[in-house]
Backbone bond lengths (Angstrom), bond angles and torsions (degrees), N, CA, C in turn:
res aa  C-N    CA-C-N  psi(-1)  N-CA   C-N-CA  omega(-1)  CA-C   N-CA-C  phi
1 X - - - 1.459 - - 1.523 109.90 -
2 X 1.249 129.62 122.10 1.645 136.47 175.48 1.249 82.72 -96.10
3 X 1.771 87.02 138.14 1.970 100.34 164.72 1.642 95.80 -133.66
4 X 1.211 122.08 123.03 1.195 144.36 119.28 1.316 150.06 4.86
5 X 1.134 136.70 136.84 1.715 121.27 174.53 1.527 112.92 -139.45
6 X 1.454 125.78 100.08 1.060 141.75 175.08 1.345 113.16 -58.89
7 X 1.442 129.53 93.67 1.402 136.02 -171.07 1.787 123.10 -76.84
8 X 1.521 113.67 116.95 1.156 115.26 178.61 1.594 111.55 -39.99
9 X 1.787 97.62 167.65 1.468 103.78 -177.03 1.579 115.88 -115.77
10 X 1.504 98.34 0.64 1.689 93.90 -163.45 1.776 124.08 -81.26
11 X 1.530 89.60 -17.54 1.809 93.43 161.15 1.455 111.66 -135.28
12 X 0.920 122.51 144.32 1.877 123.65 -157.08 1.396 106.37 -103.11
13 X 1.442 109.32 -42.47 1.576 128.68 -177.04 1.840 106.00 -55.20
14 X 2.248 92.46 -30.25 1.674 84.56 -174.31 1.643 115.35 -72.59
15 X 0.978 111.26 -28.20 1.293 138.31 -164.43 2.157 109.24 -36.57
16 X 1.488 91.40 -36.71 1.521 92.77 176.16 1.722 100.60 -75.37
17 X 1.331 143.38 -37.07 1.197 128.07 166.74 1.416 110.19 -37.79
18 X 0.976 117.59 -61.16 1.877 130.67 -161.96 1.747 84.84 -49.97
19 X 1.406 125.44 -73.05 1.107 133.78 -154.76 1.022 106.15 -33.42
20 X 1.688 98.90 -89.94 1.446 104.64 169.62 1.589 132.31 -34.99
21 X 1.142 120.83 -23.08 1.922 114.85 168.71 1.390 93.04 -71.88
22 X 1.130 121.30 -47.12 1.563 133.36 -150.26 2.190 101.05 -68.74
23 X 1.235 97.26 -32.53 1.536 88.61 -174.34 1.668 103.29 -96.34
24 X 1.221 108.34 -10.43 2.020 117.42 -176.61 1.579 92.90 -76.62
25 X 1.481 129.17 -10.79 1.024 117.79 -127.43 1.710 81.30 -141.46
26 X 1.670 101.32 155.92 1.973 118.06 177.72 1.341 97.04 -54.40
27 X 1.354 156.60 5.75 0.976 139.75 169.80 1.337 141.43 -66.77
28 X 1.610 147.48 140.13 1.369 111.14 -152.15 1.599 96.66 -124.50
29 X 1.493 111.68 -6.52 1.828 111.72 -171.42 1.387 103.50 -123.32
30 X 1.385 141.85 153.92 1.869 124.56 113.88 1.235 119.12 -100.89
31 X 1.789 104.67 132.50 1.693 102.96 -173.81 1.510 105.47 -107.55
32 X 1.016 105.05 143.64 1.409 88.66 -176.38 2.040 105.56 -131.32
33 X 1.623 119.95 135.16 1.702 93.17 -169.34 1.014 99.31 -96.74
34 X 1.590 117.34 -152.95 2.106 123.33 -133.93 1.904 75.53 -163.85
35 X 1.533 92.86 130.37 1.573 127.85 166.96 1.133 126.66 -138.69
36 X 0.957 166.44 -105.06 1.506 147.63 -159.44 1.589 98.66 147.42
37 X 1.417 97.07 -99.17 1.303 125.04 167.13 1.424 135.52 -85.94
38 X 1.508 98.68 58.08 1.785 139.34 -165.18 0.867 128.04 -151.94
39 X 1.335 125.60 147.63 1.374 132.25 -164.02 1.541 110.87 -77.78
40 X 1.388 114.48 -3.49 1.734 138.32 -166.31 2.049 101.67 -59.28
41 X 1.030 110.12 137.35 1.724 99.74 168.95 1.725 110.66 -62.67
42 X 1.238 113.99 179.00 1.357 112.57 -163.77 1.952 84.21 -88.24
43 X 0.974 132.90 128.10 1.539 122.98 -178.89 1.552 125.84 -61.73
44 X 1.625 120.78 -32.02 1.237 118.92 -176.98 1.461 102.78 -79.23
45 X 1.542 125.10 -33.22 1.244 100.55 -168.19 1.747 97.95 -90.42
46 X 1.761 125.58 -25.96 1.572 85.28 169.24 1.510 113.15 -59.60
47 X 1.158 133.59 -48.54 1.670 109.79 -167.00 1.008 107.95 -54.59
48 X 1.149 131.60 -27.59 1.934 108.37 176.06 1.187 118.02 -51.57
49 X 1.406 110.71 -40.29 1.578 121.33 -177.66 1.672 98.79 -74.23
50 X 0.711 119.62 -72.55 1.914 118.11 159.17 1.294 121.64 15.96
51 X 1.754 88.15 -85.94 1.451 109.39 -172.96 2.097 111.81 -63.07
52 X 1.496 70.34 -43.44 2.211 74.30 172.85 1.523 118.02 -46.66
53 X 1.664 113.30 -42.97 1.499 115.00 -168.45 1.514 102.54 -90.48
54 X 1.589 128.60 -0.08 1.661 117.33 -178.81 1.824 84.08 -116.50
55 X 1.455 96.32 -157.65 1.431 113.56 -151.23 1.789 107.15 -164.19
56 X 1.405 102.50 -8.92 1.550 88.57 -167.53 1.614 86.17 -138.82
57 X 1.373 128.57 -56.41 1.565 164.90 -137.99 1.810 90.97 -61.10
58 X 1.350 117.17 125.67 1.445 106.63 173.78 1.514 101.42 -83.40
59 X 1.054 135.92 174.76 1.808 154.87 -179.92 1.186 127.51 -125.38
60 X 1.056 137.66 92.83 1.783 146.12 -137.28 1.722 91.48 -117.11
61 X 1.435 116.81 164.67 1.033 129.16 137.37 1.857 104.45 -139.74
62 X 1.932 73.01 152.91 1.882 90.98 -146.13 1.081 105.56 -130.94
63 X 1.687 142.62 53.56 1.179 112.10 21.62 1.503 119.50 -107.35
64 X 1.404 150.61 118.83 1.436 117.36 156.29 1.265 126.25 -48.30
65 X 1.307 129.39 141.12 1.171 144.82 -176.48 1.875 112.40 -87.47
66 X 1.415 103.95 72.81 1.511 111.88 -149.21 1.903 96.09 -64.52
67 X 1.276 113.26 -49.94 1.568 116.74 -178.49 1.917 115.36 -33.87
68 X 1.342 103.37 -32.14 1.613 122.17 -171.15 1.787 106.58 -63.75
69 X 1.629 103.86 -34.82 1.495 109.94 -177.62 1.131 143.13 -104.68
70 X 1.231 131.64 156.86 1.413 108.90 -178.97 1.688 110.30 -69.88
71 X 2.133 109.78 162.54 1.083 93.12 -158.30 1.464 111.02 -97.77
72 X 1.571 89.68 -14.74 1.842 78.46 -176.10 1.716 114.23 -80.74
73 X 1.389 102.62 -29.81 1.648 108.16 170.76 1.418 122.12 -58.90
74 X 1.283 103.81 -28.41 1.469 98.75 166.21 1.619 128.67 -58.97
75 X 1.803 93.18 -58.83 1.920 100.89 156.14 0.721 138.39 -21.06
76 X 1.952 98.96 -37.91 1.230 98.83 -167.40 1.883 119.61 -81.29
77 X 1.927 94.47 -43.24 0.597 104.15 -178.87 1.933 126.45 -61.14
78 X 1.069 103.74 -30.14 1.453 116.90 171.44 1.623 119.88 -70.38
79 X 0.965 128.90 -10.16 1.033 155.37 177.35 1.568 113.48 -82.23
80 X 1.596 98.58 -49.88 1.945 103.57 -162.88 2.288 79.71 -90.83
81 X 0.946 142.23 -25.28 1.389 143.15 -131.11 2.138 62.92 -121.91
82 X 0.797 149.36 -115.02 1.409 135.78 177.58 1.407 131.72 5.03
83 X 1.641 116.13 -44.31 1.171 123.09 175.53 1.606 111.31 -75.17
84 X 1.246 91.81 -50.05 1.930 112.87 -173.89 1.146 103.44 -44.45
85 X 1.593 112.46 -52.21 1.984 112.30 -174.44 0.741 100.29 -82.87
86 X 1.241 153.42 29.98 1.808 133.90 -179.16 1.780 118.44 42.49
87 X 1.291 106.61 68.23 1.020 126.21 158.66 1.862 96.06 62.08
88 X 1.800 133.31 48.88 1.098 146.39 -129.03 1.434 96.74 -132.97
89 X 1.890 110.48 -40.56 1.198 93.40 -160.98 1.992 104.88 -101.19
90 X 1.477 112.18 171.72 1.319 120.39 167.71 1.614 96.87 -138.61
91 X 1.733 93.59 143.68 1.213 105.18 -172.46 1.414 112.13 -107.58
92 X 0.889 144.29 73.85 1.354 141.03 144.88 1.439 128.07 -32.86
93 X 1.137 105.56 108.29 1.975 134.08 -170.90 1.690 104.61 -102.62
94 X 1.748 105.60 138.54 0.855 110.23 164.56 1.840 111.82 -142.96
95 X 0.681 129.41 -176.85 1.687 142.94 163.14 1.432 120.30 -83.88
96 X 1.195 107.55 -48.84 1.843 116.43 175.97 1.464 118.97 64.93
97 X 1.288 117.28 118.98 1.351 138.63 -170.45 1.468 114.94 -67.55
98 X 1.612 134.34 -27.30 1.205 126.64 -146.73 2.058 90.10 -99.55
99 X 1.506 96.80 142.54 1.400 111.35 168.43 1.605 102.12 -67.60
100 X 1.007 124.71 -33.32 1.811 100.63 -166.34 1.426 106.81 -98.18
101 X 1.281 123.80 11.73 1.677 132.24 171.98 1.795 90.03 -80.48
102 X 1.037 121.75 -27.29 1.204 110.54 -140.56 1.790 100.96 -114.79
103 X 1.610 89.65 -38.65 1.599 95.15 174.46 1.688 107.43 -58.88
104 X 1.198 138.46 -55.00 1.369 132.09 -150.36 2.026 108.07 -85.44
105 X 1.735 98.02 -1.50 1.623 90.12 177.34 1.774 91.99 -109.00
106 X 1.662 116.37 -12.01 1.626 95.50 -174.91 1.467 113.06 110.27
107 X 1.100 103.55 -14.74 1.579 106.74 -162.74 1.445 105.64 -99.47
108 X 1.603 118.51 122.49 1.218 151.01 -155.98 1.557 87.73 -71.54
109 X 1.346 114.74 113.76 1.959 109.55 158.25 1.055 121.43 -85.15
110 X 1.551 122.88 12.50 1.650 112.64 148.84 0.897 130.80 -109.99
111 X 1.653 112.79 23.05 1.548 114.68 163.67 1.480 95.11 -138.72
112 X 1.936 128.91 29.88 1.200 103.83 157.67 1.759 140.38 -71.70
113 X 1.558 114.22 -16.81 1.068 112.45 162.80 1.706 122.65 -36.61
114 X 1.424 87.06 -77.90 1.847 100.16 -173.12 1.790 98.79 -56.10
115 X 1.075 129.48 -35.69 1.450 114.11 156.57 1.431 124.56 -9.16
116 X 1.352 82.40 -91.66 1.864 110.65 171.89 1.481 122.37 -52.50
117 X 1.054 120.70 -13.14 1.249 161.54 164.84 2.090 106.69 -46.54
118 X 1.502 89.07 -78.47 1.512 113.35 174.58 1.150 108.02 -83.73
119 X 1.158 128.01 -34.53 1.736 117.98 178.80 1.777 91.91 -63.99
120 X 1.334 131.16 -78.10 1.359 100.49 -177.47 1.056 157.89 -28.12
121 X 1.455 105.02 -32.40 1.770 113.30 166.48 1.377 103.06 -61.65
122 X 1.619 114.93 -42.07 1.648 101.81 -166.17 1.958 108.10 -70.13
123 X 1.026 106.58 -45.27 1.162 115.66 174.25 1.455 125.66 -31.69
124 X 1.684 87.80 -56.81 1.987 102.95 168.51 1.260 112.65 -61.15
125 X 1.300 113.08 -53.66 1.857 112.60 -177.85 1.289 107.07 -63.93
126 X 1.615 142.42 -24.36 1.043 140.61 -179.47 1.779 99.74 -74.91
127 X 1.036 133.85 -48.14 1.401 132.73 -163.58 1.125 97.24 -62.73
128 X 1.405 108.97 -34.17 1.871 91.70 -155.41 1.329 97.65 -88.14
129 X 1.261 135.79 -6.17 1.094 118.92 173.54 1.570 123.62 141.69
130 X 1.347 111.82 -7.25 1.684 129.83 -123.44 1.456 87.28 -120.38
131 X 1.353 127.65 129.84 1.261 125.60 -168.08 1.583 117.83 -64.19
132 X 0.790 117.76 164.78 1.749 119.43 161.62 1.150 130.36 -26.45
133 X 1.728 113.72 -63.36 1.274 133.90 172.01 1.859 95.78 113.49
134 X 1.266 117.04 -175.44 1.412 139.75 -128.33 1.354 95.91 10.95
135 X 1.158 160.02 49.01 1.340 129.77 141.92 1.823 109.38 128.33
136 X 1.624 103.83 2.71 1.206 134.46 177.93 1.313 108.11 -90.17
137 X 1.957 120.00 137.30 1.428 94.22 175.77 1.248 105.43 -101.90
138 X 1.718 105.33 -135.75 1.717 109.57 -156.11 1.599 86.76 -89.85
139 X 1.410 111.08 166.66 1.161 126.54 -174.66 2.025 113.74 -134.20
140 X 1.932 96.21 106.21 1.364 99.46 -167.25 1.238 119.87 -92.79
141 X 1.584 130.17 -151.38 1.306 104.91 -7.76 1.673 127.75 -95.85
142 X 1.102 136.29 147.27 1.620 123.19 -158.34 1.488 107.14 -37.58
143 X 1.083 113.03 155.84 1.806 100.41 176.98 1.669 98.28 -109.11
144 X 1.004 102.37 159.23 1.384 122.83 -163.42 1.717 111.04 -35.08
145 X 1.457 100.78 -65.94 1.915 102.23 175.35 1.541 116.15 -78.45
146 X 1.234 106.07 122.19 1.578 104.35 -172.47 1.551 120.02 -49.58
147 X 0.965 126.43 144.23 1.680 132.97 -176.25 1.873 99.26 75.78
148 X 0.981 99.75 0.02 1.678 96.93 169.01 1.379 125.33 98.97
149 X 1.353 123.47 162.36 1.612 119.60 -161.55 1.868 125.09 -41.64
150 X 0.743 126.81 161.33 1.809 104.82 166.04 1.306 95.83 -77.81
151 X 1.863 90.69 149.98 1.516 113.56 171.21 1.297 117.26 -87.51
152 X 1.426 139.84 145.80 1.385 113.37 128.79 1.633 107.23 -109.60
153 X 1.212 103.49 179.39 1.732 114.68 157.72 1.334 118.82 -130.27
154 X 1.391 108.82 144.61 1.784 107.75 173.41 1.305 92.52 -108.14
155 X 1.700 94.59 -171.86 1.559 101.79 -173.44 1.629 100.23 119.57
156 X 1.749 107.12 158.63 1.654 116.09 -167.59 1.484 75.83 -140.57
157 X 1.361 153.63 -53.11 1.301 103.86 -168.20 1.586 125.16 -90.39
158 X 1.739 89.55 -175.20 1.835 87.53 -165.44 0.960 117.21 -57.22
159 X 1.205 129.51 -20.19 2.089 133.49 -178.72 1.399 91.26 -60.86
160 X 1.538 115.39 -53.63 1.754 111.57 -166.68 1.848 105.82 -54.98
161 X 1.345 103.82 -64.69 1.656 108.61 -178.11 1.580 107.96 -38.16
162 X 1.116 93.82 -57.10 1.970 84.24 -174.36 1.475 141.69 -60.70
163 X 1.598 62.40 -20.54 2.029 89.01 179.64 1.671 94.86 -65.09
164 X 1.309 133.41 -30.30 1.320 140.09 -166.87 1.719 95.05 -61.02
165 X 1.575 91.78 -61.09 1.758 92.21 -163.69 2.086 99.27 -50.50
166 X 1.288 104.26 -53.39 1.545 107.99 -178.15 1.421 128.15 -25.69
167 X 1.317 96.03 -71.02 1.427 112.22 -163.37 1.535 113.15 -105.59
168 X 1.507 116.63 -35.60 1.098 119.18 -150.95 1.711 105.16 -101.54
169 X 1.836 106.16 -158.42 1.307 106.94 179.35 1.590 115.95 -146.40
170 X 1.859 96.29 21.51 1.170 103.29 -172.31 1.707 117.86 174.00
171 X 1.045 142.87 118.34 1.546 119.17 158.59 1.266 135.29 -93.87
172 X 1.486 101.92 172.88 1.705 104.42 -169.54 1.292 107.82 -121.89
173 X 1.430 117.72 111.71 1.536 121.56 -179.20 1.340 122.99 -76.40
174 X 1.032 125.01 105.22 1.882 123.22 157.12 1.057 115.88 -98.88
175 X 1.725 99.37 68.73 1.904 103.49 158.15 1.619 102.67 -154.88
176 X 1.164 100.20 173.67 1.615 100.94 -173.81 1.271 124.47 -73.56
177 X 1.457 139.54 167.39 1.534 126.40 177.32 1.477 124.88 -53.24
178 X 1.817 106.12 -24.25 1.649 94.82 -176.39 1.551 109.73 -103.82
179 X 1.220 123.93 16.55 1.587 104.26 134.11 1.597 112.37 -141.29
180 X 1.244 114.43 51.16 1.639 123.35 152.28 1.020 108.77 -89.22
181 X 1.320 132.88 -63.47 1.469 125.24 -172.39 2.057 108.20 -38.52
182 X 1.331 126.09 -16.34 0.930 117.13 -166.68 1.817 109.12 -88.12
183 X 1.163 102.11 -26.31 1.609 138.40 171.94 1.281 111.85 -78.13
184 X 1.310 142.05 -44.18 1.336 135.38 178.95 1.956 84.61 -74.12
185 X 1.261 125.26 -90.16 1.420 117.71 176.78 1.676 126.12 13.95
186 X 1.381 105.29 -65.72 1.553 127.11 169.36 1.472 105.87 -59.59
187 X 1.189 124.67 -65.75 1.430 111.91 169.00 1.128 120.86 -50.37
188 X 1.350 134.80 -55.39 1.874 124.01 175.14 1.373 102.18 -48.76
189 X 1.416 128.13 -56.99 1.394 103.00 -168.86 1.530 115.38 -75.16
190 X 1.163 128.35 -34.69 1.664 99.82 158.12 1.228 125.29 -58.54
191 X 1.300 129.23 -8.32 1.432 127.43 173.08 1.762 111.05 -69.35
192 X 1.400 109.79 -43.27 1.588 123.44 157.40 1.446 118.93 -46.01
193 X 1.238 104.84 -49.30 1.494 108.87 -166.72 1.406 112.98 -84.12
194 X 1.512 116.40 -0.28 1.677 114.37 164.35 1.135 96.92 -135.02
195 X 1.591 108.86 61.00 1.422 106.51 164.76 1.659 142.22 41.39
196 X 1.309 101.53 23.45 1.206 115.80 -163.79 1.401 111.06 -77.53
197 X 1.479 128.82 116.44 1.992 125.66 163.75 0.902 112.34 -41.89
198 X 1.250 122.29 140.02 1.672 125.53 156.53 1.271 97.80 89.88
199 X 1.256 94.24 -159.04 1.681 120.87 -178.47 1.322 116.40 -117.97
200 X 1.668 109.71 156.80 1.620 103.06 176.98 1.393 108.56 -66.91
201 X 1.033 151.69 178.06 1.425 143.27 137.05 1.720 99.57 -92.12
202 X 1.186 93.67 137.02 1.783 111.72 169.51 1.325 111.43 -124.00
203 X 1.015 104.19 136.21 1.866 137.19 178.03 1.539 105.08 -121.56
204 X 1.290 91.22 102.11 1.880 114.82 155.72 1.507 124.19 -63.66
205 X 1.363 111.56 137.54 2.179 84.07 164.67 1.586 71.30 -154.79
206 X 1.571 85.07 144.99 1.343 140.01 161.15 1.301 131.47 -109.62
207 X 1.864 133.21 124.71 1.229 170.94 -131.76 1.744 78.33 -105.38
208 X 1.235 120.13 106.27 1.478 122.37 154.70 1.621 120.40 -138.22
209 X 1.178 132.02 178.80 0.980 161.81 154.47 1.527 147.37 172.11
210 X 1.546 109.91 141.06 1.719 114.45 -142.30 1.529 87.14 -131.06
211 X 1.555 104.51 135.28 1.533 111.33 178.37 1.636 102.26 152.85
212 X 1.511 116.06 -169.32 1.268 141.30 159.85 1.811 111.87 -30.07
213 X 1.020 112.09 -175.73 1.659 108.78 170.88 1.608 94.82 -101.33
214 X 1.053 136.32 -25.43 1.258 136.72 174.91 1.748 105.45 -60.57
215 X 1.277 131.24 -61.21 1.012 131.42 161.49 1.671 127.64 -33.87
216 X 1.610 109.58 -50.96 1.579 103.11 152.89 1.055 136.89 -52.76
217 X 1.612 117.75 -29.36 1.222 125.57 -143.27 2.063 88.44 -106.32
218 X 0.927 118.18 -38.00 1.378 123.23 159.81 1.693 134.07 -36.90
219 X 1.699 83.47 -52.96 1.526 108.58 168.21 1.799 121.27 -76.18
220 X 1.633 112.90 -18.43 0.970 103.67 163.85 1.637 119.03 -105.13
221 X 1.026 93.71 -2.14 1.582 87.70 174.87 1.990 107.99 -79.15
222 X 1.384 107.92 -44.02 1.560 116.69 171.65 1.479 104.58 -57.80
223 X 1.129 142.95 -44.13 1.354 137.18 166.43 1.687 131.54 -42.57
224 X 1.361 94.09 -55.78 1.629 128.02 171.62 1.950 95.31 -41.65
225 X 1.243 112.92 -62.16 1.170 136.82 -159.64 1.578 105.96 -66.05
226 X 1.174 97.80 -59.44 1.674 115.00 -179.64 1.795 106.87 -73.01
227 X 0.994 140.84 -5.91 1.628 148.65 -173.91 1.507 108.71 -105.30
228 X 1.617 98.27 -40.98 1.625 103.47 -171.80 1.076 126.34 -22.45
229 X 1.421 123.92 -45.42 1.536 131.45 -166.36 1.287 101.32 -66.46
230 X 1.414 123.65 -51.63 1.227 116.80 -177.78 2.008 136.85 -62.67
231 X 1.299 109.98 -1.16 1.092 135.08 165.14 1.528 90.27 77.82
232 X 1.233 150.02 22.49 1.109 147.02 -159.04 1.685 95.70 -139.36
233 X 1.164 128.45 1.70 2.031 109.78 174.89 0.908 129.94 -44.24
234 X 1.995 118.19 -45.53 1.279 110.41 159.91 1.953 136.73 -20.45
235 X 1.288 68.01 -60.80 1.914 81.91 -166.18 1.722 105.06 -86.63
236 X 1.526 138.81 16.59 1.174 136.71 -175.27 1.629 76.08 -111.20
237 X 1.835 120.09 -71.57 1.180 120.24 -174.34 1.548 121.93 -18.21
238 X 1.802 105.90 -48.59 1.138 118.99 -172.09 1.598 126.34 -56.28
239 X 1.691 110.02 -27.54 0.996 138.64 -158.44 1.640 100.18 -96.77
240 X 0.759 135.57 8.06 1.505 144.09 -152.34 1.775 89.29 -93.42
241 X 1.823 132.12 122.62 1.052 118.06 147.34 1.286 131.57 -76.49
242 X 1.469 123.88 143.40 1.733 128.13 -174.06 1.013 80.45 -113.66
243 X 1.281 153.29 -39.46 1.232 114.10 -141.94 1.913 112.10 -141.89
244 X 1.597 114.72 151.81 1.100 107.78 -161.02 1.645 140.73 -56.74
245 X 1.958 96.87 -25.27 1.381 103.61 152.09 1.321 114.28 -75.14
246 X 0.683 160.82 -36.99 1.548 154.69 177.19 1.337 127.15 -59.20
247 X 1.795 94.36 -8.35 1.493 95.29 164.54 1.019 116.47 -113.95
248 X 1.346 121.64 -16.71 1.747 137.35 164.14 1.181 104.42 -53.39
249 X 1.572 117.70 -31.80 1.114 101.31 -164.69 2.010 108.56 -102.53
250 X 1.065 123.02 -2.61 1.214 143.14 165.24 1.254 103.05 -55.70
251 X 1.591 110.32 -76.59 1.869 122.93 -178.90 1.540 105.53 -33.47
252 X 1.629 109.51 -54.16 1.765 123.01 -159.55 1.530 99.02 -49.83
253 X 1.831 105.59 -61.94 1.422 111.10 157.98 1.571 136.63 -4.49
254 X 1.420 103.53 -75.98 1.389 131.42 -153.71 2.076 90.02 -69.88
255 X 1.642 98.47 -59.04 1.306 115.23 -175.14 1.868 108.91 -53.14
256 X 1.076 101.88 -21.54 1.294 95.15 -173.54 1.706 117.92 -86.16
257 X 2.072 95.41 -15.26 1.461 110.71 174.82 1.356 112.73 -96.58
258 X 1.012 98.64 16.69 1.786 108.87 161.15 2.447 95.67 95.16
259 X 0.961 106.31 -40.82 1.260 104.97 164.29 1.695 122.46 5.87
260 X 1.252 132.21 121.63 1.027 142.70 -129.74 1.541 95.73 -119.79
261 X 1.097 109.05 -51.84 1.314 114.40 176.23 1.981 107.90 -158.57
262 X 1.497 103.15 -178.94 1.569 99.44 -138.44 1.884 83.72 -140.01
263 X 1.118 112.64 112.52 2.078 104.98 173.20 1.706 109.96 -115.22
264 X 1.641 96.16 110.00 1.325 92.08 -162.03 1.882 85.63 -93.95
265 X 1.821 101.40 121.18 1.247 130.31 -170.44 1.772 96.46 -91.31
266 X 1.572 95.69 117.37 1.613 118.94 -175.08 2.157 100.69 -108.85
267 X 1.465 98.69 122.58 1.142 101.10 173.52 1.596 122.66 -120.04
268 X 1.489 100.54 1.10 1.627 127.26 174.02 1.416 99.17 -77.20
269 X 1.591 122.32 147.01 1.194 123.48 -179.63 1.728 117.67 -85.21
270 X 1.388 102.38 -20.88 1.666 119.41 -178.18 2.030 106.13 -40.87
271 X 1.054 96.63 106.70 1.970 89.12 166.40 1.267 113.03 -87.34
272 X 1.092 120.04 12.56 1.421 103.34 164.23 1.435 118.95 -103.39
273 X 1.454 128.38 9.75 1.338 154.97 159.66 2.043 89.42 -54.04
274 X 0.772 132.96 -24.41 1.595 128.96 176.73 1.641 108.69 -82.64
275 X 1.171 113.50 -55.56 1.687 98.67 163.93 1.426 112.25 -63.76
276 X 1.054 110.69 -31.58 1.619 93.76 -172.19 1.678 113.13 -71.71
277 X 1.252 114.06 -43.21 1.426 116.53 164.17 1.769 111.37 -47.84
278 X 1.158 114.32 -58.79 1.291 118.81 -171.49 1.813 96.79 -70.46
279 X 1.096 146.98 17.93 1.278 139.94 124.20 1.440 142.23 -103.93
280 X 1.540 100.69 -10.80 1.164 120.42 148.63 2.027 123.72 -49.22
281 X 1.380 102.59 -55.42 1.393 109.01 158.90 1.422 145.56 -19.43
């Protein structure tokens, strides 16, 4: 089981501490998520900076909000941020729920699915090599893994899951063990049903933080804040692990739903919450 460390958003500058513990350290990802209209860093360009200061550490985004961007610049950009790390980063795509992500780029939220939809094909035909089309060529530089970075996708409904078997090479769960297992399920069998080799890979993440009561109390107040929209903070807040069995026992969970790997998502600003996880382990 690889576990992960989902890096807070509230200071950006801290973020190279985290890294660096994070790549000295059993850890095997940093995920970092995508806002718009947030105080959050822009995610592709911190992992560039990321990936520059580690050496081993893969670089996720968890989710980018792919509908928000343009599509070939994105390629592009995922592509040169792919090459740069040595084949380091995974891109994790999402759609994104909030009206004001969406109001200030233009982009219609009842047709962002099928969006994301078509930006992938271009994306894929762009990796591999294959020009633009009308008369435009390919647009580089190749990114490191041929046909292009690994995907994942988040998302709970069935458009999201399938989109996994489609396009992608994996999903990323944000929900708890007793109704993920019902969600990873749905993804394997669309993974069957378009003929797909192998297995999906699935990525779990889990709401933690380890430290002082000040350190919890940090992490739930940044949570509270970041959930709001959804009228639901209470009960995400609630869900938050403090403590080290409680996250042992999360992983045991996840591992037992076949779960591939595990991103324990830090919203406390404390960096030393990375050793403590990494002895928590």
């Amino acid at each position: 089981m690889n576990i992960g460390i989902g890096l807070p958003i509230g200071e950006p500058a801290a973020l190279l501490t985290w890294a660096e513990s994070a790549d000295a350290g059993p850890f095997s990802t940093l995920g970092l998520l995508d806002r718009l209209v947030y105080d959050n860093p822009e995610p592709l360009v911190a992992l560039a900076v990321l990936a520059g200061a580690t050496s081993r550490i893969r670089v996720q985004t968890e989710v980018l909000l792919a509908p928000l961007r343009d599509t070939a610049l994105l390629a592009k950009q995922a592509a040169t941020l792919d090459r740069m790390a040595g084949g380091r980063l995974v891109l994790g795509l999402g759609i994104g729920g909030r009206d004001d992500d969406h109001q200030v780029t233009g982009i219609d939220m009842r047709t962002r699915g099928r969006r994301l939809d078509e930006q992938m094909a271009v994306m894929r035909r762009l990796w591999s090599g294959t020009p633009y089309g009308d008369g435009v060529g390919p647009i580089g530089p190749p990114p490191a893994r041929p046909g292009g970075p690994e995907v994942l996708f988040g998302g709970f409904r069935p458009a999201a899951l399938e989109r996994v078997a489609r396009w992608g090479d994996g999903f990323l769960a944000a929900a708890p063990p007793s109704w993920a297992g019902g969600l990873f399920d749905i993804v394997r069998t669309f993974w069957r049903e378009y003929g797909r080799d192998g297995e999906p890979r699935v990525v779990a993440q889990v709401d933690v933080a380890l430290g002082p009561q000040d350190v919890i109390d940090d992490a739930r107040s940044r949570m509270h804040d970041y959930y709001a929209f959804t009228g639901t903070s209470d009960r995400m807040v609630a869900g938050l692990l403090t403590t080290p069995t409680g996250i042992r026992d999360a992983i045991a969970a996840f591992a037992g739903l076949g779960a591939d790997e595990v991103m324990l998502y830090c919203h406390g600003l404390d960096p030393h919450q990375v050793d403590r996880l990494a002895d928590a382990l």
